[in-house]
C-alpha positions in Angstrom: 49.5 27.6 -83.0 47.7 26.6 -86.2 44.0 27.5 -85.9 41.1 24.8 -87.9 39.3 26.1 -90.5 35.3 26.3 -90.0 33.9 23.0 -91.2 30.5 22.3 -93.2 28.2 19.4 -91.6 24.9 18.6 -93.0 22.1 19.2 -89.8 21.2 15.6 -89.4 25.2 14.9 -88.4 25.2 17.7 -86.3 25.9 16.6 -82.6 25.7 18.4 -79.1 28.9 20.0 -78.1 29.9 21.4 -81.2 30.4 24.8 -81.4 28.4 26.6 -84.2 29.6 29.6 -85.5 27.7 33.1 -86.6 28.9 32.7 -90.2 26.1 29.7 -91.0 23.9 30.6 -93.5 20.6 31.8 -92.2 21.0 31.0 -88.5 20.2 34.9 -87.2 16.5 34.5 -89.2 15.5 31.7 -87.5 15.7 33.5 -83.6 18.4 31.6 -82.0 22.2 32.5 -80.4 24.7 33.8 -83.2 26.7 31.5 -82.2 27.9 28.7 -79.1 28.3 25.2 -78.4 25.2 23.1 -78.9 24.1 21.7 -75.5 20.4 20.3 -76.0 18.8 18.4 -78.1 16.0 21.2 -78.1 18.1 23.2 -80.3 19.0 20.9 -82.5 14.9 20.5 -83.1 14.8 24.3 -83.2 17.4 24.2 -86.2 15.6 21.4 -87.9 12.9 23.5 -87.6 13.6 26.1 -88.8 14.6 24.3 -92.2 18.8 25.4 -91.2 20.6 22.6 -94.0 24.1 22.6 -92.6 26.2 24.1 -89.7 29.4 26.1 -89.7 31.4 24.4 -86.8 34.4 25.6 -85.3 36.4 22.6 -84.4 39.0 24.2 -81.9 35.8 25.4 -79.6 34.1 22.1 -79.6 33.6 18.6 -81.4 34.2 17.7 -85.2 33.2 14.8 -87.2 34.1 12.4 -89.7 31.2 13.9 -91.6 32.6 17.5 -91.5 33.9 19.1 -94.1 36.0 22.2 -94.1 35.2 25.7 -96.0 36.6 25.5 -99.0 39.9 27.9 -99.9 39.3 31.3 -102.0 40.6 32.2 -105.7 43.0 34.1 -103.6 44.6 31.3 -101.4 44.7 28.9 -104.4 47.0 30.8 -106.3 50.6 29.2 -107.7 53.1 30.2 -105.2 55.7 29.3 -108.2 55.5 29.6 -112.2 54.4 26.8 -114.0 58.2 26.4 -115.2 59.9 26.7 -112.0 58.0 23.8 -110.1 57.8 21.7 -113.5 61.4 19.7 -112.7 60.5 19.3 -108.8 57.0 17.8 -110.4 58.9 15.1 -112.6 61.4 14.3 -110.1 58.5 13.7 -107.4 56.5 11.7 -109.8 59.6 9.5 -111.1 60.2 8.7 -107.6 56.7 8.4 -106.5 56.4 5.9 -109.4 59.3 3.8 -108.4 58.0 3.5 -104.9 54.6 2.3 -105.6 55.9 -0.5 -107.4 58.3 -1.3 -104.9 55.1 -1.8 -102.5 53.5 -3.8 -104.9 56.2 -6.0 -104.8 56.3 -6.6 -101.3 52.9 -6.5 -100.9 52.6 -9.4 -103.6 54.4 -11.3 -101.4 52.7 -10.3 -98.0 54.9 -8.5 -96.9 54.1 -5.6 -94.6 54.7 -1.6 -96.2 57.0 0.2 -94.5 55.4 3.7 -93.6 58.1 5.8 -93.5 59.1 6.5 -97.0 55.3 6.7 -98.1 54.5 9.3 -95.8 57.5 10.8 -96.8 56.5 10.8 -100.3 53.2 12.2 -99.3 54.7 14.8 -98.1 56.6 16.0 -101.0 53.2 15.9 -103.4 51.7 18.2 -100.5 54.8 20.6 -100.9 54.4 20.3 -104.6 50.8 20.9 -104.9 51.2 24.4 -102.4 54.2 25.8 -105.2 51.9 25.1 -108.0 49.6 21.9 -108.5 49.4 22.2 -111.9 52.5 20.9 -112.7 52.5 18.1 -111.2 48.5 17.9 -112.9 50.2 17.6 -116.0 53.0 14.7 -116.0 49.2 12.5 -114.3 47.8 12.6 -117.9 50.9 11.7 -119.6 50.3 7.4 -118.9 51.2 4.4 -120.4 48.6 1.8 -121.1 50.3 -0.9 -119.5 51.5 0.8 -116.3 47.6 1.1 -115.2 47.6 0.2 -111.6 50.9 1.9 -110.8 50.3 5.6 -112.4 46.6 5.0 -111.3 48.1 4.7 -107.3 50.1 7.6 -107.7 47.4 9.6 -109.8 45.1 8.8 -107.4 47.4 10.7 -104.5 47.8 13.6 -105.4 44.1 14.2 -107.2 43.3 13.5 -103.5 46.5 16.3 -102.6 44.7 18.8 -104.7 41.1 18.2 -103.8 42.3 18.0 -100.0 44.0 21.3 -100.2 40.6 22.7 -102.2 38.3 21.9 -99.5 40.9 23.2 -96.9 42.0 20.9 -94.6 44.4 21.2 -92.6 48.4 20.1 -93.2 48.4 16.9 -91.0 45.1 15.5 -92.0 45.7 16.3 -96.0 49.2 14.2 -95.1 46.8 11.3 -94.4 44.7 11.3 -96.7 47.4 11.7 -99.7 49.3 8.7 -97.9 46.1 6.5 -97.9 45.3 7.3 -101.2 48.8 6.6 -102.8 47.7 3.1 -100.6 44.2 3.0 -101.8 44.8 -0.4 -104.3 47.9 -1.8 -102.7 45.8 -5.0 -102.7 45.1 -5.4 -106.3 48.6 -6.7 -107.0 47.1 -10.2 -105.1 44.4 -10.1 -107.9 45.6 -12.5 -110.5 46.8 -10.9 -114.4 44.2 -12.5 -115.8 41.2 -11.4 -113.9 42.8 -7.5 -113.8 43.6 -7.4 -117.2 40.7 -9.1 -118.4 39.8 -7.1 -121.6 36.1 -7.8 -121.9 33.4 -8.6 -119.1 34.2 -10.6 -115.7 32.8 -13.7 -114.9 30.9 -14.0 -111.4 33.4 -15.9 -110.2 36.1 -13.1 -111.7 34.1 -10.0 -110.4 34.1 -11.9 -106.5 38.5 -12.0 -107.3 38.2 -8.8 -108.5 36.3 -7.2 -105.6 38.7 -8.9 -103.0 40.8 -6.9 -103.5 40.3 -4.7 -101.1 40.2 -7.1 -98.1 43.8 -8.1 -99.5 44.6 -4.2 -99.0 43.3 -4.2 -95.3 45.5 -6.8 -94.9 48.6 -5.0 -96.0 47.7 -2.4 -94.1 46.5 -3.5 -90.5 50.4 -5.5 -90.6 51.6 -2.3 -92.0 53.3 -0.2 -88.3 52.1 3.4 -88.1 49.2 3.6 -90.7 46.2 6.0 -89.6 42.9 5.4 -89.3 42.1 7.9 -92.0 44.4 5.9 -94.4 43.0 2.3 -94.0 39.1 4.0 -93.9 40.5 4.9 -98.0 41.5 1.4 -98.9 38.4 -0.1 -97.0 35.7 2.0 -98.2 36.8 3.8 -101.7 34.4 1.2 -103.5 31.1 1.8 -101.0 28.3 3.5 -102.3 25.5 5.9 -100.9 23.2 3.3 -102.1 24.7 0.4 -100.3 25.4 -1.6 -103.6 29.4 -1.0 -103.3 31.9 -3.4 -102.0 33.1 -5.0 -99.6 30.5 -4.4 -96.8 27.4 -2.6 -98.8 28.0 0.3 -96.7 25.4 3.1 -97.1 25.5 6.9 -96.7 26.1 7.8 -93.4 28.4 4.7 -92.6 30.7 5.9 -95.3 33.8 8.1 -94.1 34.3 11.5 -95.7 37.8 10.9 -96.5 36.8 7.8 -98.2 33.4 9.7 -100.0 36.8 11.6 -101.3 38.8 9.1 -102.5 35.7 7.4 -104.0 35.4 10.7 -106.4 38.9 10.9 -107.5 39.4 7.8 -108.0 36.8 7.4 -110.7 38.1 10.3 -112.3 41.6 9.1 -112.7 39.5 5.7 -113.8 37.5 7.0 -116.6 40.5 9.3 -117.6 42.3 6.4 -118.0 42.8 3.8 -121.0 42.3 0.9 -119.9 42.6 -2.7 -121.6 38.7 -2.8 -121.8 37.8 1.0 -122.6 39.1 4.3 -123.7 39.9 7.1 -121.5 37.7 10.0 -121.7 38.7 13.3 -121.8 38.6 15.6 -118.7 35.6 17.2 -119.7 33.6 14.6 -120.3 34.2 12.8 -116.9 33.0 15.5 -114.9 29.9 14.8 -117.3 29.7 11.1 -116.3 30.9 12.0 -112.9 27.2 14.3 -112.0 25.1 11.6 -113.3 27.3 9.3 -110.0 25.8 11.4 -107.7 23.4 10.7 -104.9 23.3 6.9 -105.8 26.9 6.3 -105.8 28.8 9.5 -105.2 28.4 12.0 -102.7 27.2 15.2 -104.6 28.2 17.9 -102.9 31.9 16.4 -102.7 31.3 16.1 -107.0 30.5 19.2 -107.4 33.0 20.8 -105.4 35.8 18.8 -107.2 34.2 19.9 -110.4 34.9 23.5 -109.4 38.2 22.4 -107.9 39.1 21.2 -111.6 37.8 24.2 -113.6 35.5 24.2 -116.3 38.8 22.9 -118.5 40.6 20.5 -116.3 44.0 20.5 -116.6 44.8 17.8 -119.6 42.1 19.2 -121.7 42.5 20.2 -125.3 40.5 23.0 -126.4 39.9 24.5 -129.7 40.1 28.6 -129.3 38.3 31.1 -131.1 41.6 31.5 -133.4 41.1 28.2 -134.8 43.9 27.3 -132.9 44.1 24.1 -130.8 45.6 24.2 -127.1 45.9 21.9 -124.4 45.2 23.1 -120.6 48.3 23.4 -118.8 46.7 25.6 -115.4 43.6 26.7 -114.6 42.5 29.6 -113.0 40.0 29.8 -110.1 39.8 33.7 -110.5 38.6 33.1 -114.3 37.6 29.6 -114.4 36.8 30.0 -118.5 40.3 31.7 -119.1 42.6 28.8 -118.3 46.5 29.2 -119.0 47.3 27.1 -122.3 49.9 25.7 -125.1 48.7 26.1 -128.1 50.1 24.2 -130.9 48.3 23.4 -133.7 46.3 25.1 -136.9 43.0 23.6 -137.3 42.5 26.0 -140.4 45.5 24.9 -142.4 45.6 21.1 -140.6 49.3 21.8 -139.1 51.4 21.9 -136.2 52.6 25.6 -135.3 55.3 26.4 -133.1 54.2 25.8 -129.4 53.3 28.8 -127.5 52.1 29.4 -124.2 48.7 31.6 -123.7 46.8 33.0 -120.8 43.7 32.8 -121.9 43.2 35.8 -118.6 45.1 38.0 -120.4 43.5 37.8 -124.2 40.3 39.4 -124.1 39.7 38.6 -128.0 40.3 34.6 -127.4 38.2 32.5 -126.4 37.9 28.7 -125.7 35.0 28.0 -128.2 34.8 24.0 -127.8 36.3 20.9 -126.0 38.0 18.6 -127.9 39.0 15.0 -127.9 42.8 13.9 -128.8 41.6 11.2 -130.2 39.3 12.0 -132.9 42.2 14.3 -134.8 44.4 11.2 -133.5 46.5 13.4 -131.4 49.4 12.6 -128.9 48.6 15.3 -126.3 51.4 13.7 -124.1 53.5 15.6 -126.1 52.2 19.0 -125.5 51.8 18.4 -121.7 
């Protein structure tokens, strides 16, 4: 039988009958049982007290919550089960399909239709697989977009960012199924919102922005006719715009009325967003977002979720061109959670001499005398990365 992982839960969303286990952080200090199921209120105060920040629960001995969060994996159980290479044409044949799905849904969904479950879960499924052999390949074909194929690369994108950052936090096969099927779900109602509005290329009108935000309530529709989806899925499409602060759509949900799973999908869906071109800005480069991404926090993004996706993407996200100590120019292909500064790379142009070299591949783990010196964006030596993805 598969055994839960410990979960996280901040203090103030801890609850009586959950069982605490004797690996939280400074519970022996503060004079109370190692560990057991919490069964007054008294030691709940006691903990509070005692100035405890967050519990280790053990959800197979007693209650969980929405609001738990499980330990995240080690260096050591994040590893590639596959080479790079090897899972590379699974990768593309998953994405083609995953593409041609999506907009399938879209089309039904732009005429009400109801989505039928079976083939998205099945999809979901094979990004899971994909991620476990080696995420990184399938990391790769997500930056290689096309400007006007937005909304469906952004859907897909979205799934299995949410694949990988599931996995990273350690949840559990069935519930990471979920959440990678909501996610790939998350803006099925957007295709309702009309071109003009969607595409608009500079800033919305009032009237444009209420369209615009409706969109959501046009996904819960799809949905709730939809037979079989989860809870956990339609909690991403309703709540993937709230903010901590209340000011998101559509209910001005605040803090503790926001899901996890959807505090989740909220983070990597703005990454894929500012990643993105769009008709009205410039993607940014990996890098950079994670920048944007910690000034988010506490207002509108949950900041422990941020950070741990920042450590989930590495210091050099994969998509990232980097300029090595060689004068050499890579881009990211893999990172590496046992070196997070040492990611594997392709490296394929002379910045000394201004030309393209031969590609070849370099772990940056392996070459004590190279070192990434700087980030770099594409754009300023106008550079097609897609093509050394």
């Amino acid at each position: 039988m598969f055994m839960s992982r410990l979960q996280r839960i901040p203090l103030d969303r801890a609850k009586l009958g959950m069982y605490v286990s004797d690996q939280t952080p400074g519970l022996l200090e503060c004079g109370l049982n190692a560990k057991g199921v919490i069964s007054r209120e008294s030691t709940l105060e006691k903990l509070r007290a005692a100035n405890i920040a967050e519990l280790y629960i053990d959800p197979d001995k007693g209650k969980s919550s929405p609001f738990a969060v499980p330990l995240p994996l080690s260096a050591a159980e994040l590893k590639a089960r596959v080479p790079l290479e090897q899972e590379r044409e699974n990768a593309e044949a998953i994405y083609k399909q995953a593409r041609n799905l999506v907009g399938d849904m879209m089309k039904k969904a732009k005429l009400g239709k109801a989505i039928e479950m079976g083939p998205v879960e099945g999809l979901a499924e094979e990004i899971n697989h994909s991620v476990l052999s080696n995420a990184n390949a399938l990391m790769c074909l997500s930056q290689i977009r096309e400007k006007d194929a937005y909304l469906l690369e952004h859907s897909v994108n979205v799934g299995l960012l949410m694949s990988v950052f599931s996995r990273y936090l350690g949840y559990a096969e069935e519930e990471r199924h979920q959440m990678v099927t909501g996610a790939l779900l998350h803006d099925i109602g957007k295709i309702r919102v009309p071109n003009h509005v969607l595409n608009k290329p500079g800033k919305l009108s009032d009237e444009e922005w209420r369209e615009m935000r409706e969109h959501v309530r046009y996904g819960e529709e799809v949905l709730m006719r939809s037979e079989g989806i989860t809870p956990i899925a339609l909690a991403i499409c309703s709540q993937h715009h709230e903010k901590l602060d209340g000011s998101g759509y559509p209910r001005g949900l605040s803090d503790k009325q926001i899901a996890v799973v959807s505090r989740m999908a909220a983070v990597v869906d703005i990454y894929d967003a500012i990643t993105a071109d769009r008709v009205y800005h410039e993607g940014k480069t990996p890098f950079d977002t994670l920048k944007i991404m910690q000034d988010m926090v506490g207002k509108h993004l949950d900041a422990d979720l941020v950070y741990q996706f920042i450590t989930c993407m590495s210091i050099y996200p994969v998509g990232s061109l980097v300029e090595l100590s060689n004068g050499r120019l890579a881009s990211v292909i893999q990172v590496n959670h046992d070196k997070p500064d040492s990611p594997l790379v392709r490296c394929f142009y002379n910045l000394r001499s201004r030309h393209y070299e031969a590609v070849k591949l370099v772990d940056l783990a392996k070459r004590q005398d190279l070192l990434v010196q700087a980030v770099v964006d594409p754009k300023n030596l106008q550079i097609d990365l897609r093509d050394f993805l």
